[in-house]
C-alpha positions in Angstrom: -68.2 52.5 64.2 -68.7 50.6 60.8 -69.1 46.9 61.0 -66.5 44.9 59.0 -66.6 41.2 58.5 -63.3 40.7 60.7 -61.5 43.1 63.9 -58.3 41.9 62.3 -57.2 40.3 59.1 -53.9 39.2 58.5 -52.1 38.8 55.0 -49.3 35.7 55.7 -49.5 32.7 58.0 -46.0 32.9 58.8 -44.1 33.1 62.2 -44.6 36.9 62.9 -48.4 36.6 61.8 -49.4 33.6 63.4 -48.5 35.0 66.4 -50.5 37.9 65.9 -53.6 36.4 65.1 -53.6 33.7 67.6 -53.1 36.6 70.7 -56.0 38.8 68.9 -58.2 35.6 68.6 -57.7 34.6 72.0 -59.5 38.2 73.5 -62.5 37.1 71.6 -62.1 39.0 68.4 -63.0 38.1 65.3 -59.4 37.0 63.3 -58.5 35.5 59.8 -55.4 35.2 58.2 -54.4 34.5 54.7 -51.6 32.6 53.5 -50.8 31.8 49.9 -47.9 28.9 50.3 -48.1 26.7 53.2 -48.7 27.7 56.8 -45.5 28.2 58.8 -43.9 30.9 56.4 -40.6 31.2 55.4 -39.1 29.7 58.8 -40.8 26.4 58.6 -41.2 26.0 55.4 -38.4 26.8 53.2 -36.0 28.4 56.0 -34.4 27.9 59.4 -36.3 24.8 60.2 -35.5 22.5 57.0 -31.7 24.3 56.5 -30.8 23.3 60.1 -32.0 19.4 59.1 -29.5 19.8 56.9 -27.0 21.6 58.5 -27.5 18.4 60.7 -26.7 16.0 57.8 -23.7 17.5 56.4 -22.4 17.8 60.1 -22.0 13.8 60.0 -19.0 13.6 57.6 -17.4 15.6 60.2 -18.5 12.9 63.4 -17.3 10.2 61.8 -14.1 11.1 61.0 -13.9 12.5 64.9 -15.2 9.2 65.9 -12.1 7.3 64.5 -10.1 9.7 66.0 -11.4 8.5 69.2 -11.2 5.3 68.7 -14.5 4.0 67.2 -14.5 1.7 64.0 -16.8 3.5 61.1 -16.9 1.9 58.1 -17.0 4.1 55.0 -20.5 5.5 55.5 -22.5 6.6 52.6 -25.5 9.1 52.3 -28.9 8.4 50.8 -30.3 12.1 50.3 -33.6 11.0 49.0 -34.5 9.3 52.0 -32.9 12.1 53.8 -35.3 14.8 51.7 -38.6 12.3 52.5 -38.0 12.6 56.2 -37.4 16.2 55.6 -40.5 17.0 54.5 -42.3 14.8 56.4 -40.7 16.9 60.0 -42.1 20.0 57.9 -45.7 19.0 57.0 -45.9 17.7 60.7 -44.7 21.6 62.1 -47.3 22.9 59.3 -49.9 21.0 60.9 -49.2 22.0 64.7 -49.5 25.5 62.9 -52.7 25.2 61.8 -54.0 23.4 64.4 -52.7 26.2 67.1 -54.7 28.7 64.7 -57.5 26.6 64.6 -57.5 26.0 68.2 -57.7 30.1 68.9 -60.2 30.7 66.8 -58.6 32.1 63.8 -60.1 31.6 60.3 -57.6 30.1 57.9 -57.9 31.4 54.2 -55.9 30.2 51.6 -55.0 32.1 48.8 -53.1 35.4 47.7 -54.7 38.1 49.4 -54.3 41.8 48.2 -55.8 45.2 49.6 -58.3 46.5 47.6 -58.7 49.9 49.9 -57.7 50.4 53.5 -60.2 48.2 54.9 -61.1 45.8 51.7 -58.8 42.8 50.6 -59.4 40.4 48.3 -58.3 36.8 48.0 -57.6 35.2 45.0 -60.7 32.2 44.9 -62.5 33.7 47.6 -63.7 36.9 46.7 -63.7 40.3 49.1 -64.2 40.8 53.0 -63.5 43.8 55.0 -61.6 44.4 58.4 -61.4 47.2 61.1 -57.5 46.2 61.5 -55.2 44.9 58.5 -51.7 43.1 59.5 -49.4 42.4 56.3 -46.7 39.8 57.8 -45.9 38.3 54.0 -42.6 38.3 55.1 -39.1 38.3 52.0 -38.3 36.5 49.4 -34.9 35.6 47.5 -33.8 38.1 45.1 -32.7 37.4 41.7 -30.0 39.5 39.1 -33.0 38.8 36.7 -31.3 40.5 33.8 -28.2 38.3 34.3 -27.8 35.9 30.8 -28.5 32.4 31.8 -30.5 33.1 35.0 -33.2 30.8 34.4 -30.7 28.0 35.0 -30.0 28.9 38.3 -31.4 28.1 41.6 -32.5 30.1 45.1 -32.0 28.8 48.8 -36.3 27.7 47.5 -35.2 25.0 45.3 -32.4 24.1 47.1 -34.6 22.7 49.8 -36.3 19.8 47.2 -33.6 19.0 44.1 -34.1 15.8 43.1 -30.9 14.4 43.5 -27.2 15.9 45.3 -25.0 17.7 42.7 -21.2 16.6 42.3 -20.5 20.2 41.8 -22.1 23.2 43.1 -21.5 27.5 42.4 -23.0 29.6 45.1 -23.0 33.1 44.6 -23.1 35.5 47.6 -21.3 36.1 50.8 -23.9 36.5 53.2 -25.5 33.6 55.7 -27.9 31.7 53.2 -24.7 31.6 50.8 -22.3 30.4 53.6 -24.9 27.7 55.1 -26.0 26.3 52.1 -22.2 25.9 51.2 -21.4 24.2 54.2 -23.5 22.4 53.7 -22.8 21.2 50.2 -19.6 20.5 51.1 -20.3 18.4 54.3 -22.9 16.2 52.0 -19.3 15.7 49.5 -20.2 18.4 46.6 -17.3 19.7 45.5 -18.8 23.6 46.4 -17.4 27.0 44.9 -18.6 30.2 46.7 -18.2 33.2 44.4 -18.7 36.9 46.2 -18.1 40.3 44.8 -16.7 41.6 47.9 -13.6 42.0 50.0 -14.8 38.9 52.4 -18.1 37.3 53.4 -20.8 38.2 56.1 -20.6 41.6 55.7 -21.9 43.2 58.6 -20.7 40.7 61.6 -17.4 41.6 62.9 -14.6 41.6 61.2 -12.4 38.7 62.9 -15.4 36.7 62.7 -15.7 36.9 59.0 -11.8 35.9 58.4 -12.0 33.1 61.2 -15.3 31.9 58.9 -13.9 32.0 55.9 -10.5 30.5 56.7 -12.2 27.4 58.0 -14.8 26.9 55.9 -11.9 26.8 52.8 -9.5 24.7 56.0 -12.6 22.2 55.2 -12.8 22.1 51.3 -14.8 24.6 50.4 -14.0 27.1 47.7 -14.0 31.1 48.1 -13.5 33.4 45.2 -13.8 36.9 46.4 -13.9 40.0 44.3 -16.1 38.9 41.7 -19.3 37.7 40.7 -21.1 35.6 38.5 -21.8 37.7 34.8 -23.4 34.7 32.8 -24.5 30.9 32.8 -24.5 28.7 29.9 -26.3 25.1 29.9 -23.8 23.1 28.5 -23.9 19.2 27.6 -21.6 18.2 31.0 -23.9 20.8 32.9 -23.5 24.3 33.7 -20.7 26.7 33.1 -20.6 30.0 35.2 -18.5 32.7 33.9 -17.2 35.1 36.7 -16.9 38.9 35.5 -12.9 38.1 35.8 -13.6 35.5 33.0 -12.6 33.0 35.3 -15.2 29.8 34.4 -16.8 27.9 36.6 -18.4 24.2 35.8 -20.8 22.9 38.1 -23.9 20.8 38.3 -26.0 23.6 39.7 -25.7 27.2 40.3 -27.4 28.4 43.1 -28.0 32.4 43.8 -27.7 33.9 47.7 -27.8 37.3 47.2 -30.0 38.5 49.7 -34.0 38.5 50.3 -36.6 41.4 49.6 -39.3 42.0 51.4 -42.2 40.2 49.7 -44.5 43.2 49.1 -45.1 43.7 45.3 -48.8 43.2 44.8 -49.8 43.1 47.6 -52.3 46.9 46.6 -50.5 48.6 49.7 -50.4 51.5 47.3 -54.5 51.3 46.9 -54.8 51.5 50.5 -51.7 54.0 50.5 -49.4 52.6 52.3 -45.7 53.9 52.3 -42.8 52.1 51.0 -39.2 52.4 51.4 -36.8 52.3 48.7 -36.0 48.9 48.9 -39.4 48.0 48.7 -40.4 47.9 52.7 -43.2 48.7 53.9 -42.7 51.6 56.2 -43.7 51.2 59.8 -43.3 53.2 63.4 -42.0 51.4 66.4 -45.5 50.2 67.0 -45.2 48.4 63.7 -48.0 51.0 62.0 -47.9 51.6 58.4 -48.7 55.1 57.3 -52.3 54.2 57.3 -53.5 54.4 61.0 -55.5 50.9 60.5 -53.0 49.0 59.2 -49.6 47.6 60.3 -46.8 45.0 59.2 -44.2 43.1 61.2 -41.1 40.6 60.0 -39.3 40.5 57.4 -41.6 42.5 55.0 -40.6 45.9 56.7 -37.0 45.4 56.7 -35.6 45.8 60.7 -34.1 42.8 61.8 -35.2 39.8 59.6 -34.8 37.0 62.1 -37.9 34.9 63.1 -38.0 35.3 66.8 -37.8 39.6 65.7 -41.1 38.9 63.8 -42.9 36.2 66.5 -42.2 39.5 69.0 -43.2 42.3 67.0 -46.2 40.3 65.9 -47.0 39.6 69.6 -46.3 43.7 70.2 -49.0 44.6 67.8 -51.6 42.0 69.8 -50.8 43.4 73.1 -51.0 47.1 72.0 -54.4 46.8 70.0 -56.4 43.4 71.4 -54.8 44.0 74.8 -54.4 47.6 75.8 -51.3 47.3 76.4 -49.1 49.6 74.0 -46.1 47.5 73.7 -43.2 48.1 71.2 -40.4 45.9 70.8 -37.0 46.8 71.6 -34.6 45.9 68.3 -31.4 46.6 70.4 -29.3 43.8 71.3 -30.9 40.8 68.9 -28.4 38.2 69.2 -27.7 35.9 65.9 -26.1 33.2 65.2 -25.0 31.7 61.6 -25.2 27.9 60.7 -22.5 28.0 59.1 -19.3 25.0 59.7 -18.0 26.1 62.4 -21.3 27.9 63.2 -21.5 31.7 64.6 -23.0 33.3 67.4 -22.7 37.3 67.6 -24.6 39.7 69.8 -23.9 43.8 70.1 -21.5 45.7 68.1 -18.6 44.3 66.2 -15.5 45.8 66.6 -15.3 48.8 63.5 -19.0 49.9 65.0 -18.3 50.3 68.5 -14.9 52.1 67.5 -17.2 54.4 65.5 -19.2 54.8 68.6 -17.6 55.3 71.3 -14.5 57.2 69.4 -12.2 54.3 69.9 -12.3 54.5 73.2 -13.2 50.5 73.2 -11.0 47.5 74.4 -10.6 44.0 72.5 -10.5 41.0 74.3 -9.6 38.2 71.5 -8.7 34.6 71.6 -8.1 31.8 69.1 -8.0 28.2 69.9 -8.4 24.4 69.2 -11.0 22.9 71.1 -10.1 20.5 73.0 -12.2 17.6 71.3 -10.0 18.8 68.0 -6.6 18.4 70.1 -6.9 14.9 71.4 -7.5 13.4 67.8 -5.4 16.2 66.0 -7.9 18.0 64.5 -7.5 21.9 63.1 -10.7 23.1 63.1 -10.2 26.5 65.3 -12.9 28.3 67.4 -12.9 32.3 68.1 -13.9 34.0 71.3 -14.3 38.3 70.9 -15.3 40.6 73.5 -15.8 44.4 72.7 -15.9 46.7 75.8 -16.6 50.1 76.1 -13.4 52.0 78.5 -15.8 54.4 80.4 -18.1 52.3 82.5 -16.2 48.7 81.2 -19.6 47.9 79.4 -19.4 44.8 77.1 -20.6 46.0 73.5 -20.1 42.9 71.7 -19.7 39.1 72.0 -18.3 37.0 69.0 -18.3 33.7 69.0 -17.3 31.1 66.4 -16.9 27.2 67.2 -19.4 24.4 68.5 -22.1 25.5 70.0 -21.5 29.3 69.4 -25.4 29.6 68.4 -26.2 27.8 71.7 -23.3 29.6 74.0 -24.6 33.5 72.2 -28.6 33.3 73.7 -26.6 33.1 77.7 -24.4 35.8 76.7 -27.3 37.7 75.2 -29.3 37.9 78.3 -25.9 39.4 80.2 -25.5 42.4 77.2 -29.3 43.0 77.2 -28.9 43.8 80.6 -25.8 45.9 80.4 -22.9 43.7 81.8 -19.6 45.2 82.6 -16.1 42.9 82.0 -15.7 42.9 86.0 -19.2 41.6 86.6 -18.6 39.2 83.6 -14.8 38.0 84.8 -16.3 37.9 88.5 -18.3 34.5 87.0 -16.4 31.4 87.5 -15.8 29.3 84.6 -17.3 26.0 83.9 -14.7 23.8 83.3 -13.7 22.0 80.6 -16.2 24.0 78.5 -15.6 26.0 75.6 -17.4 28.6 76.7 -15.6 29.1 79.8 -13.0 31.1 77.7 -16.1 34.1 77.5 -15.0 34.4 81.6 -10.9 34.1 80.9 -9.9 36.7 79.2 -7.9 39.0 80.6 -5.2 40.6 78.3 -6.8 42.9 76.0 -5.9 42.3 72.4 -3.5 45.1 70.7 -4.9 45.8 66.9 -1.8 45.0 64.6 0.6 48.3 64.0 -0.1 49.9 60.5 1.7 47.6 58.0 0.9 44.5 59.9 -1.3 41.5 59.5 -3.1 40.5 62.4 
């Protein structure tokens, strides 16, 4: 066997590739890992970790006015967002650091700089010259894509920037429909930014179930926030007062700061996976087996970078599925069925299995709805209309649960439980035969019991 300088070198120091390198480190082998931002990827950095802070914040407009209604005196209360963005990024150097001491700790090699393969076992990184490995792992991760022909682009801003602006806009355009857009827009609008959403489809989160994505967007405009659907953004213009966002129905939007959530790529341009020959998909993925092997048999990728389920606890486990099968010997693949999810969005989502339309496409129609809307009952006793949304999607034969939907507090928290029941192939009688836990929420999941009839043809539900 040849000798290389490392048994495994890893391009991105993110969640999926951190976890790689510290389980092959810890069996003796010699690791590095290169990583050209800051250590902690996307998540930490400039993704789930910082947007839930903020998702925090903007949640406090909401407390206080439920706090009156409950009897508490609050004055008018007034938000500093620089302080707000210095403790911010002071939570995220502190989770870089336990990062890079947890590498440091297993004996990986930290590299910084922009690595790219040179052949299948050469990379180079930029300021640090060449080194060889018997096993390459690219875990680079995506990054937010950009209509870069669009006139005016340069004056708008990704979910990146959106993190560090030096001051909180009075007016803000978001374009997209999917999570980042939604989040940041909630957001927005809980910090007091008068926030326009502008999406060129039918309705937003395309892909969750389809009650889901009304209920969301009927509360989120119940709470101030602006949805234009069925257009998009065609040109910006930097204007004296600001911007000026011209929708392609030549409607004109004026705002402090446009902001574009249209969806990450996977981060793989230049990275020489074509020196090494390593397959890519259309959209740019990089290709990969259920082992998470690229199409060169010494070099695999995990996360977001090969397109499966972009979430960060996918990645942490397909990382530590790669360690197992080669440091370990023991071939371990990781099982993309059932991922729950939840969205951030106000009222946050939690969704696991198939939404409705997919399990109707599935199982023939043969599927029963369980569906209920409601006020909370912290909204009723002040008078509040914020409404939460409980789905169940059960397969006839066998009575399996498909799908759980849930939208209202602590639907992110309420989906992992539920997730563990579906992973393991619950039916509605074993579900029903668990006694509620009163007064929850969540003990509407166990209550259920008329299925829902779909509206007749000509109906709105």
């Amino acid at each position: 066997m040849a000798d290389y300088d490392y048994d495994l070198f890893v391009i991105g120091a993110g969640s999926g590739g951190v976890r790689a390198s510290r389980l092959a480190a810890m069996t003796g082998a010699k690791v590095a890992v290169a990583e050209e931002h800051r250590v902690g990827g996307t998540c930490v950095i400039r993704g789930c970790v910082p947007k839930k802070f903020m998702v925090y914040a903007s949640e406090y407009a909401r407390h206080f006015e439920t706090a009156r209604g409950y009897g508490w005196d609050v004055p008018e209360p007034a938000f500093d967002w620089p302080r707000f963005l210095m403790a911010k990024d002071n939570e995220i150097a502190r989770l870089s650091g336990i990062y890079v001491r947890n590498l440091q700790n297993a004996g990986v090699e930290l590299v910084h700089g922009r690595a790219r393969l040179k052949d299948r076992h050469t990379v180079e990184v930029d300021g640090h010259g060449t080194v060889t490995a018997a096993k390459i792992l690219v875990a680079t991760g995506g990054a937010p894509w950009m209509p870069r022909e669009l006139p005016g682009i340069e004056h708008a801003i990704t979910s990146n920037e959106a993190f560090h602006l030096e001051q909180l806009p009075k007016r803000i355009v978001i374009a997209g429909g999917g999570y980042i857009a939604l989040e940041f827009a909630g957001i927005f609008n809980g910090l007091g930014v008068d926030t326009t959403v502008v999406h060129r489809g039918p309705n937003v989160l395309r892909g969750f179930d389809d009650d889901i994505r009304s209920h969301v967007a009927e509360e989120m405009e119940a709470q101030g926030v602006k949805i234009r659907l069925g257009t998009q953004i065609a040109g910006i213009e930097k204007t004296a007062e600001g911007l000026v966002a011209t929708c392609a129905d030549g409607h004109a939007l004026e705002a402090d700061v446009v902001m574009f959530a249209l969806g990450r790529a996977p981060y793989a341009d230049d990275l020489g996976l074509e020196a090494a020959g390593v397959a890519r998909s259309e959209t740019g993925a990089v290709k990969v087996d259920a082992y998470s092997r690229t199409s060169v048999d010494n070099i695999w990728a995990v996360g977001d970078v090969t397109d499966r389920i972009n979430l960060t606890p996918v990645a942490i486990r397909e990382g530590a599925a790669f360690a197992q099968t080669e440091f370990y010997g023991n071939p371990t693949t990781f099982d993309h069925d059932m991922v729950a999810s939840a969205v951030f969005t106000q009222p946050p989502v939690g969704s696991v299995g198939l939404s409705e339309a997919d399990a109707r496409r599935a199982h023939g129609g043969k599927i029963d709805i369980y569906l209920a809307r409601f006020r909370p009952m912290k909204e009723t006793f002040y008078g509040g209309q914020q409404r939460a949304l409980i789905k169940l999607v059960v397969e006839q034969e066998g009575e399996r649960i498909l799908g759980c939907h849930v939208v209202g507090p602590d639907a992110p928290e309420i989906i992992q439980m539920a997730a563990i029941a579906l992973k393991m192939g619950v039916t509605k009688p074993q579900w029903d035969a668990t006694c509620a836990v009163h007064p929850t929420l969540a003990e509407e999941l166990v209550t259920m019991r008329e299925k829902h009839a779909p509206p007749a043809l000509g109906q709105v539900a």
